[in-house]
C-alpha positions as a printed Julia matrix, in Angstrom:
70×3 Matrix{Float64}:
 -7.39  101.84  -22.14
 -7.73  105.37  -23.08
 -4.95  107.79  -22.24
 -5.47  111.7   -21.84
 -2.22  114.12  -21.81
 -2.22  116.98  -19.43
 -0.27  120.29  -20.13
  2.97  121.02  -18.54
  1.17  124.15  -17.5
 -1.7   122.56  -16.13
  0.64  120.3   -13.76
  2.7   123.07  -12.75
 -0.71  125.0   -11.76
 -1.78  121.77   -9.58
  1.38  121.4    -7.93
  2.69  125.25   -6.76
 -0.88  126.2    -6.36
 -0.8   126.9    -2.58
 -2.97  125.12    0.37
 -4.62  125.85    3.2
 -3.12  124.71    6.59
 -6.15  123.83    8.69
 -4.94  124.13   12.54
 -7.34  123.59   15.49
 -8.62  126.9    17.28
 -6.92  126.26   20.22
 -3.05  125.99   18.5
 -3.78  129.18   16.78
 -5.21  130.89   20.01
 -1.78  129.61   21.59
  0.34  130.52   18.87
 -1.12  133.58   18.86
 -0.66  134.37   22.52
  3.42  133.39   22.28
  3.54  135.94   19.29
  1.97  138.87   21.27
  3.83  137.56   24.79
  7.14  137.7    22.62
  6.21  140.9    20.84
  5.29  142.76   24.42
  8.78  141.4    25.76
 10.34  143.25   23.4
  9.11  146.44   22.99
  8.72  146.7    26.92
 12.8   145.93   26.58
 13.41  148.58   23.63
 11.19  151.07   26.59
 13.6   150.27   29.36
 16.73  150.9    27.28
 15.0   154.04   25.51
 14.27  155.3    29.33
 17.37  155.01   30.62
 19.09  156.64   27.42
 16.93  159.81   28.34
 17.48  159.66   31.94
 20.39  160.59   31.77
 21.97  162.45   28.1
 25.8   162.61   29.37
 26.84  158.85   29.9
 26.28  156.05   27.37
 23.72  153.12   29.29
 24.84  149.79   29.07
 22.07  147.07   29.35
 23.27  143.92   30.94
 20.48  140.25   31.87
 17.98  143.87   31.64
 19.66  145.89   34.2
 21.1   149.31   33.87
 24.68  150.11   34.44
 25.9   153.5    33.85
C-alpha cells in the first residue's frame, strides 16, 4: 500500500477554508423580511423619541412600553 504525506499547510488550507451555506429561497426571503421588519421597528422607535425630544426643548422626554411622558 502506498502512502502519500500531505503538508501541514495544505491541511490547514482544507480545513479553515470557508463554505458556502446553501439555504432555500424561501428561508432567506423570510430571514430577510424579519431583518428589515426589525430594522424598521427600530428606527421608527429612534423617530418617535427624536420627535418628542424636539417637541418640546425645556423638559427631558421619558419613553415608557413607547409612550411619551413628559
Amino acid at each position: 500500500m502506498n502512502k502519500s504525506y500531505v503538508s501541514a499547510d495544505t491541511i490547514l488550507e482544507i480545513v479553515t477554508e470557508p463554505k458556502p451555506i446553501y439555504i432555500p429561497n424561501a428561508v432567506a426571503g423570510y430571514i430577510s423580511d424579519l431583518i428589515i421588519k426589525l430594522a424598521n421597528k427600530k428606527v421608527s422607535e429612534a423617530k418617535k423619541v427624536n420627535d418628542a425630544k424636539n417637541a418640546n426643548d425645556t423638559d427631558t422626554a421619558i419613553v415608557v412600553d413607547k409612550k411619551v411622558v413628559d
